[in-house]
C-alpha positions in Angstrom: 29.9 60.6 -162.6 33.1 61.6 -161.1 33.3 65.0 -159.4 36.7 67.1 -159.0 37.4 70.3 -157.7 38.8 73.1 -160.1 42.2 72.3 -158.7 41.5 68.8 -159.2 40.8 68.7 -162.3 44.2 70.8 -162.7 46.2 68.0 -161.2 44.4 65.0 -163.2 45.6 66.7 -166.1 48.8 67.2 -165.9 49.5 63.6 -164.6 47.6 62.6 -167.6 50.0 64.2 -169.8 53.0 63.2 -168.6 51.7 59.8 -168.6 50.9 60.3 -172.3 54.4 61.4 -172.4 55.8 58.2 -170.9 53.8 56.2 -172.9 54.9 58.1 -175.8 58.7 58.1 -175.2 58.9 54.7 -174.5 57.0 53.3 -178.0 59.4 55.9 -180.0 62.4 54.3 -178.1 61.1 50.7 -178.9 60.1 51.2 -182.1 64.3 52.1 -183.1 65.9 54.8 -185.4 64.6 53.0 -188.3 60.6 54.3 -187.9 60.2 56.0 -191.1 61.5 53.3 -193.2 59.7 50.5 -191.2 56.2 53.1 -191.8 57.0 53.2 -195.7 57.4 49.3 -195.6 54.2 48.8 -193.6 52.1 51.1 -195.8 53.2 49.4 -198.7 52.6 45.8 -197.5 49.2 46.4 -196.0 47.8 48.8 -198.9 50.2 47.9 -202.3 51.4 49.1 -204.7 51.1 52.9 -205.1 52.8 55.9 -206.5 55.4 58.1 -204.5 52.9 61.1 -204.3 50.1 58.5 -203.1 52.5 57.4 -200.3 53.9 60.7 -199.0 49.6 62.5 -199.0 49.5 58.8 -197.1 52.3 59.5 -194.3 52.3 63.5 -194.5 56.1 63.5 -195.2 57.9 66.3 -197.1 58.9 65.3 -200.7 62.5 65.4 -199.6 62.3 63.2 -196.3 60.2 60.7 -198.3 62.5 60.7 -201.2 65.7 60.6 -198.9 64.0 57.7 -196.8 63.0 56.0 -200.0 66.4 56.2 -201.1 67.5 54.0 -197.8 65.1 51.7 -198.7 65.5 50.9 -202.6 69.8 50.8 -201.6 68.6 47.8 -199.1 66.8 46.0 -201.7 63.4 46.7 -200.0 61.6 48.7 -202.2 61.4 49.2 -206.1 60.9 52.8 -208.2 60.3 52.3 -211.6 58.3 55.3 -213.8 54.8 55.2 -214.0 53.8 53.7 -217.4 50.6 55.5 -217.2 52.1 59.3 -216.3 56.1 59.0 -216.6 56.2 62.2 -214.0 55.1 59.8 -211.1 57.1 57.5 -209.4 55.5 54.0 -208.8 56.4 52.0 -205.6 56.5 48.3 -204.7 58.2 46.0 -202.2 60.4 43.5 -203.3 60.5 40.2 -202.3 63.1 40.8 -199.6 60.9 44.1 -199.0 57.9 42.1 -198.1 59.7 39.6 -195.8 60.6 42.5 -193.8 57.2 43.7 -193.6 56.2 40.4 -191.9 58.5 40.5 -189.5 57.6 44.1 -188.6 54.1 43.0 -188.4 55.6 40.3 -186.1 57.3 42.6 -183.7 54.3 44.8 -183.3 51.9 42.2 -182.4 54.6 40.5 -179.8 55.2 44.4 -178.7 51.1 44.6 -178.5 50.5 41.6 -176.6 53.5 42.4 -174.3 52.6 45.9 -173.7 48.8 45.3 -173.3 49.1 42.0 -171.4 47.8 43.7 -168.1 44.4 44.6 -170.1 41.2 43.4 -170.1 39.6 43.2 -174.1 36.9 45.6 -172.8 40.0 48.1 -171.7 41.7 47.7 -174.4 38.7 48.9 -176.2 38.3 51.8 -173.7 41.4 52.5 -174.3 41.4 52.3 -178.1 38.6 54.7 -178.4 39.4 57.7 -175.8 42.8 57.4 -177.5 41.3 57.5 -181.2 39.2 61.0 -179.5 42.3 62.4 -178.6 43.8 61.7 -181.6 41.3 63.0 -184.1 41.0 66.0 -182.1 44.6 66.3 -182.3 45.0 66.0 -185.5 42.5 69.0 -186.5 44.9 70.8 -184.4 48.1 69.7 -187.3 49.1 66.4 -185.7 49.3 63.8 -187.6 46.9 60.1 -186.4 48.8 58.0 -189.0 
C-alpha cells in the first residue's frame, strides 16, 4: 500500500483533478457542438424505438432542450415523431434510414477515437481504468451528475 503524507495526499489530488479536467475538456472538444444530437441518435440506434418521455428520463434533459434538439434532428431527416397509437399524448421516436446511417458512423468515430486515445494502454489498464472511473462516476452521480 502506498503511504502519503497529509500534504501529500493534498497535492495528489489536486493534480488528479486537473487531470480529470484535461481529460475532460479535451473529449468535449472532440466530440464537436453537435453532442446532444449525436447522444439522441446513439440512444436510439443502440436501444430503439422509444417514446420522447422514455428518451429524455433516458438522457436527463429538460423537455424543452430535448424537444428543441429533437427538432434539429427530425429537420435533418434523422429522426421521426409520429403520435403514439397506443396513448396520442406521447410522442414516439425512431431513426430514419438516413438517421441510422449516421449512427454508424458515430459508432465509427468513437471506436477510432477509443482505440486512438487508449492506444498507450494495456487491456488490464484499460480495465483499471474503466472501473475506478465507473467509482467516480456513480459516486458522482448520487451527488446530481449525470453517468450517461
Amino acid at each position: 500500500m502506498c503511504r502519503v503524507n497529509e500534504y501529500e495526499q493534498i497535492e495528489l489530488r489536486r493534480n488528479l483533478l486537473h487531470r480529470i479536467r484535461v481529460c475532460g475538456h479535451y473529449l468535449w472538444f472532440r466530440s464537436g457542438d453537435k453532442a446532444a444530437q449525436r447522444r439522441i441518435l446513439m440512444t436510439l440506434f443502440k436501444r430503439g424505438n422509444m417514446t420522447q418521455r422514455e428518451l429524455q428520463d433516458i438522457l436527463k434533459i429538460a423537455s424543452a432542450s430535448l424537444s428543441e434538439t429533437l427538432a434539429k434532428v427530425e429537420a435533418d431527416g434523422l429522426v421521426k415523431r409520429v403520435k403514439s397509437e397506443k396513448d396520442k399524448r406521447q410522442i414516439d421516436l425512431s431513426l430514419t434510414k438516413r438517421g441510422n446511417e449516421e449512427a454508424k458512423g458515430i459508432e465509427a468515430e468513437n471506436d477510432l477515437m477509443a482505440a486512438e486515445l487508449l492506444c498507450d494502454l494495456t487491456v488490464e489498464e484499460e480495465v483499471q481504468l474503466f472501473y475506478l472511473l465507473d467509482k467516480l462516476a456513480e459516486k458522482w452521480t448520487k451527488k446530481g451528475g449525470d453517468k450517461n
